[in-house]
PAFI-512619 format. One record per residue (C-alpha): x, y, z. Coordinates in steps of 0.5 Angstrom, whole numbers, padded with zeros to 4 digits, always signed. Example, Ala and Ser with C-alpha at 12.3 -4.5 7.8 and 13.67 -1.06 7.14 Angstrom:
BEGIN
+0025-0009+0016;+0027-0002+0014;
//
This chain:
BEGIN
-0030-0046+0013;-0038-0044+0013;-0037-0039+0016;-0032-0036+0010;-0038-0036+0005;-0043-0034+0010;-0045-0027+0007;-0047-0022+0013;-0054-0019+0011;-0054-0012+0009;-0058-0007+0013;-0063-0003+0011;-0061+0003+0010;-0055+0005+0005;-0051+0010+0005;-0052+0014-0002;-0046+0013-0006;-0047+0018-0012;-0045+0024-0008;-0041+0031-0012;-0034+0029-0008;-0035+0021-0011;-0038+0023-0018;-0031+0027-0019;-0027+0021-0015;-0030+0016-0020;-0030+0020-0026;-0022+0021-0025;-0021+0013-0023;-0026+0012-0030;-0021+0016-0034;-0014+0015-0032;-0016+0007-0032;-0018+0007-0039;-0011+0009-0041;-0009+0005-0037;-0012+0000-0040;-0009+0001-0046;-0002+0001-0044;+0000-0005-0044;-0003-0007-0051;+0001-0001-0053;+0007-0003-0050;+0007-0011-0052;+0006-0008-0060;+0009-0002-0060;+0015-0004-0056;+0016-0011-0058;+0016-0009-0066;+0021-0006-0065;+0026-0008-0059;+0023-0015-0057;+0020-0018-0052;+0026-0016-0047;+0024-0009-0049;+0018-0010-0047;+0020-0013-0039;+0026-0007-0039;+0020-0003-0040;+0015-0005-0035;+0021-0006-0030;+0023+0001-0030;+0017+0003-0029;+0016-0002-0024;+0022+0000-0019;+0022+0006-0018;+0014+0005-0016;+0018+0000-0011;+0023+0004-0008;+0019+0012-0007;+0011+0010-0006;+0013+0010+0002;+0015+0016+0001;+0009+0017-0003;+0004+0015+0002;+0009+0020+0007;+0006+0026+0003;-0001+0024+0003;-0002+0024+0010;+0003+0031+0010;+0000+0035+0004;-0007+0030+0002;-0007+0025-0002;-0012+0029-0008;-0006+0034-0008;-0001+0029-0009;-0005+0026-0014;-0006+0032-0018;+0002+0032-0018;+0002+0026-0021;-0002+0027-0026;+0001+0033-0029;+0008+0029-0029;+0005+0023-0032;+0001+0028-0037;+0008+0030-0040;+0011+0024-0040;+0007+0020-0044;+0006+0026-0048;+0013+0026-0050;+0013+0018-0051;+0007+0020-0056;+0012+0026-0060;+0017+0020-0060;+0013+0016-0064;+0010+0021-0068;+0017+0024-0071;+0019+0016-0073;+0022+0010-0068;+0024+0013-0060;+0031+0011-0058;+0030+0005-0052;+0033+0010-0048;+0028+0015-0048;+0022+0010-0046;+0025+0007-0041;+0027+0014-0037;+0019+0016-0039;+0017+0010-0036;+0022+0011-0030;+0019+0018-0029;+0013+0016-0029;+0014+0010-0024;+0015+0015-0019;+0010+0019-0020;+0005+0013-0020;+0009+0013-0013;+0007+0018-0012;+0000+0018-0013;-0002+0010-0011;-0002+0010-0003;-0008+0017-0005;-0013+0012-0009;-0014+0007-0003;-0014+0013+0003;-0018+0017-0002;-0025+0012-0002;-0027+0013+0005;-0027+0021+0005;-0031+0021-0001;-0036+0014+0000;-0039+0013+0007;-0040+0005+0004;-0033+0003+0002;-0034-0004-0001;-0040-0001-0005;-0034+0004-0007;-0030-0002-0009;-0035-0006-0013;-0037+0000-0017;-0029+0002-0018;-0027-0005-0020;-0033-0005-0025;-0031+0001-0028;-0024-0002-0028;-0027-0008-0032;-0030-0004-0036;-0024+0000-0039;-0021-0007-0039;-0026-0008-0044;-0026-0002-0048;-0019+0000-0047;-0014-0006-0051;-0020-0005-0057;-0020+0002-0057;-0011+0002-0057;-0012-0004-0063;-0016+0000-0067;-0011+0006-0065;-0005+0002-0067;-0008-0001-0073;-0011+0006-0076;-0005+0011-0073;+0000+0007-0069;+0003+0007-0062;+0003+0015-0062;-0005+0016-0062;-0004+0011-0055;+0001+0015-0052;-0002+0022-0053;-0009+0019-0051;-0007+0017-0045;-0003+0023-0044;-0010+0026-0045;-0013+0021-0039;-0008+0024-0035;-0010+0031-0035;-0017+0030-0035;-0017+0026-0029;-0012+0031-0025;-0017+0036-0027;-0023+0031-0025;-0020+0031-0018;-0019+0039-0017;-0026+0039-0017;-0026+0034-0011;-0027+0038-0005;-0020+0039+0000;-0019+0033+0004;-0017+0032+0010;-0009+0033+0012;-0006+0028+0018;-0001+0034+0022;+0006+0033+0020;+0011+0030+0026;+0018+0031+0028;+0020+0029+0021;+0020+0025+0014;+0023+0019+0018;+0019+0018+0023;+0013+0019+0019;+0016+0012+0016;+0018+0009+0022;+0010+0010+0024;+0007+0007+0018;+0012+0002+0019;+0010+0000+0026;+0002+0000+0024;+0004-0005+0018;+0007-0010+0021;+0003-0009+0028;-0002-0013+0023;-0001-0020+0022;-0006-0021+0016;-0003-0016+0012;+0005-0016+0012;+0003-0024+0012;-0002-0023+0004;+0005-0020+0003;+0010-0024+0003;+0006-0029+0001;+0004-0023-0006;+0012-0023-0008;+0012-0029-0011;+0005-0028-0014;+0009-0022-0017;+0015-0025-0019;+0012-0031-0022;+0005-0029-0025;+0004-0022-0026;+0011-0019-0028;+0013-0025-0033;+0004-0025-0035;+0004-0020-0040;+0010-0020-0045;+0010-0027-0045;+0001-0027-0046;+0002-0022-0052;+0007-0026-0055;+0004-0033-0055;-0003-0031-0057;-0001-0026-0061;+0004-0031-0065;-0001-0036-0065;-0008-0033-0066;-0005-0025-0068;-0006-0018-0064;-0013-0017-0065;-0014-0024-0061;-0010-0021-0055;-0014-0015-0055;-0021-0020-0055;-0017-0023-0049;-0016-0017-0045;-0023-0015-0046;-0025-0022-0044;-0021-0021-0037;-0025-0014-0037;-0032-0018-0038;-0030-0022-0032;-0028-0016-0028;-0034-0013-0029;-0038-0020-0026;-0033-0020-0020;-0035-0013-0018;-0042-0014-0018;-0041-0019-0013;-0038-0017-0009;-0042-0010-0009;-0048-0014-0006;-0043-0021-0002;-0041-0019+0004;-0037-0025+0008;-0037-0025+0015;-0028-0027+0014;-0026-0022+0007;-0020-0025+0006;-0022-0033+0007;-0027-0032+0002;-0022-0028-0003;-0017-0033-0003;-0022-0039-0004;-0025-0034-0011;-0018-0032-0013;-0016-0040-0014;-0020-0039-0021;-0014-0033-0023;-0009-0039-0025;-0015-0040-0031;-0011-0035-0035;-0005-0037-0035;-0007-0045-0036;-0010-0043-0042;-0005-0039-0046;+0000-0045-0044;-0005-0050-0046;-0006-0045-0052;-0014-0048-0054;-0018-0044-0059;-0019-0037-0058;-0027-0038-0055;-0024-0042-0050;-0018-0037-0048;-0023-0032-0047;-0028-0035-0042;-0021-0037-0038;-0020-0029-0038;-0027-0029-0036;-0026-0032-0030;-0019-0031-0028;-0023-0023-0028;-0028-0025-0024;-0024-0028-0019;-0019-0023-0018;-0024-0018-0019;-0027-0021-0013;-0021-0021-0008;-0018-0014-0010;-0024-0011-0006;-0025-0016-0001;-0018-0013+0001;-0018-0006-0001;-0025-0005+0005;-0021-0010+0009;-0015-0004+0009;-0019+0002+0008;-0024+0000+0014;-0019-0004+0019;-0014+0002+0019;-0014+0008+0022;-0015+0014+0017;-0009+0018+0020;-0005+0013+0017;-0008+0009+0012;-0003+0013+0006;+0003+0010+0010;+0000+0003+0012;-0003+0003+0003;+0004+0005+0000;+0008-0001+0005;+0003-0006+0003;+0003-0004-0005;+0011-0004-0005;+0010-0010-0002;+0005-0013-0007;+0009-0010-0013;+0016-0011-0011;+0016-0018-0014;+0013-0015-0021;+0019-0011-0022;+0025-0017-0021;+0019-0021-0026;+0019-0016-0032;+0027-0014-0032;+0028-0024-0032;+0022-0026-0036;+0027-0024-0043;+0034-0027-0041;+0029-0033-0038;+0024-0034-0044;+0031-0035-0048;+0033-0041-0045;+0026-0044-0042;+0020-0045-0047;+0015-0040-0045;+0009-0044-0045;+0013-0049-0039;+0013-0042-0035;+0006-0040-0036;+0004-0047-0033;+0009-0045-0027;+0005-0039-0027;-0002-0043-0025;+0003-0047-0020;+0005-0041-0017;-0003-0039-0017;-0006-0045-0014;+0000-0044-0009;+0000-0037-0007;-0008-0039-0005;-0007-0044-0001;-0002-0040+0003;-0007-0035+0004;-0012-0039+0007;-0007-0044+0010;-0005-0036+0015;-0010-0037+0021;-0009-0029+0021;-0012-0029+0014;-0017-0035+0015;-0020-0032+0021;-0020-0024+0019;-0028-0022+0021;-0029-0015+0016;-0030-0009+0020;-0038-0006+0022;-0039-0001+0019;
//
């Protein structure tokens, strides 16, 4: 396993990142992030005041599956229309959403019903916009991995400012502020994004359905990533969609809203740490040195469950940030670098379905199951669940052994 955590050296001459059409990309991601950030604060408070923690997972989960079921078709029209005009879309419709949700909260209490059709909407505009995100870095960075560390360090920062920023919002204005404010970020980013210059449009084929049939046969030509996962449903299912409405509850219960806040801030900071690294650290097998990084993720929900002082939940944070943080661009340049680029819309939008499916059975179970199996006992299968997903990873020789790509 040397060979997993032996960084190749770095050649002299680097590409310059900060170009016009990078600065733009960045500046959007940065904004759109920020609100995005804020969102899961916004909805755990807000939603969960008002229609519990089962509000909360029905509200998630609706966003979730049509996310699920249309971004295959998402990654269709990027490669037919461009992923920056399709992302644009995407932003205007979730602009209208979220401020809908914002006028809602505004007038008074917003009926459950308008929630989860907003949050249905926007799931599949963020379909929509998804599988451009990955594409888009090689067209607007000539060194991907430094794009991604920069990204992800941009995506901790938000971490960090974007829970604070939506307590003080919450505390002095209510959840209508959060929602308009993301609504905001939204409209800046699509604009951001027009500024990018026209990127390149893969011919259309024989039609829509052969255009999947080809993304398809691309995805499961290659072993390491349909393997990732199906190994990443389970991580959905039993990690990251239970995670949120039961880490606010606890936390919150236990040490109040502002500790989550902190908390959240504190997965940020090690976000930050993690793209860092992963700037500089180029390890000749990505995924093997990910998946040995990522072990320190089952840190987050080990400490909510153990629930310790509020020091010590934040510094597990930290590290459950730093080591995701790490893994998500060792796989990002990994599919960015080794998938044609007249593809890589199509191949993104079936890895991130895959990845998300078990997301969104989690979110729509964690109520009716919190009822009948104590949260804390579900946290700790969680950090089981972690530990297993890792060593499953690094079981797959095809994972194991995957070499990044020359570029």
């Amino acid at each position: 396993m040397t060979a997993v955590i032996v960084s190749e050296p770095v050649g002299d001459v680097t590409p310059r990142l900060w170009t016009r059409d990078f600065s733009f990309y960045f500046a959007a991601r940065v904004v759109s992030l920020l609100g995005d950030a804020m969102m899961p604060v916004a909805a755990a408070l807000a939603v969960g005041a008002i229609y519990g923690v089962s509000g909360v997972g029905y509200v998630l989960a609706v966003w979730t599956a049509p996310f699920v079921l249309f971004i295959v078709f998402g990654g269709v029209f990027s490669d037919r229309v461009g992923a920056r005009a399709m992302m644009i879309g995407a932003d205007v419709v979730r602009t209208v959403t979220q401020g809908a949700v914002a006028v809602a909260f505004f007038a008074g209490t917003p009926p459950l019903w308008l929630l989860l059709v907003a949050s249905a909407v926007a799931g599949g505009a963020a379909a929509m916009f998804q599988p451009g995100v990955n594409g888009m870095v090689p067209l607007v960075a000539k060194d991907p991995q430094r794009a991604n560390g920069t990204l992800k360090i941009a995506d901790a920062a938000t971490q960090l400012g974007g829970p604070v920023l939506a307590g003080v919002l919450m505390s002095l204005t209510g959840a209508g502020a959060v929602y308009a404010f993301d609504a905001g970020t939204f409209l800046l980013s699509g604009l951001c994004l027009t500024l990018i210059a026209r990127t390149p449009v893969v011919a259309a084929s024989s039609g829509v359905l052969a255009d999947l049939r080809r993304g398809w046969t691309e995805f499961r030509s290659r072993s390491w990533m349909w393997s990732v996962i199906v190994v990443w449903v389970f991580f959905g299912l039993f990690v990251f969609g239970p995670y949120i409405p039961l880490g606010s509850r606890l936390i919150g219960e236990r040490l109040g809203d502002a500790a989550y806040g902190w908390t959240m801030a504190g997965l940020g900071c090690g976000t930050v740490l993690g793209g860092l690294v992963a700037i500089r650290f180029r390890p000749a097998r990505p995924l093997a040195a990910g998946g040995i990084v990522l072990i320190g993720f089952a840190a987050i929900p080990l400490s909510v469950a153990l629930e310790p002082p509020l020091g010590v939940l934040i510094a597990g944070h930290v590290l459950g940030g730093f080591s995701w943080a790490f893994w998500s661009v060792m796989w990002s340049t990994s599919v960015q670098t080794l998938v044609p680029p007249e593809v890589l819309n199509r191949v993104t939008a079936y890895e991130v379905a895959g990845s998300v499916s078990g997301v969104a059975i989690g979110q729509a179970l964690v109520g009716p199951v919190a009822s009948v199996v104590a949260p804390r006992d579900l946290l700790l299968l969680s950090t089981a669940v972690t530990v297993g997903v890792c060593a499953a990873v690094l079981l797959i020789r095809p994972v194991r052994r995957l070499r990044r790509a020359s570029l």
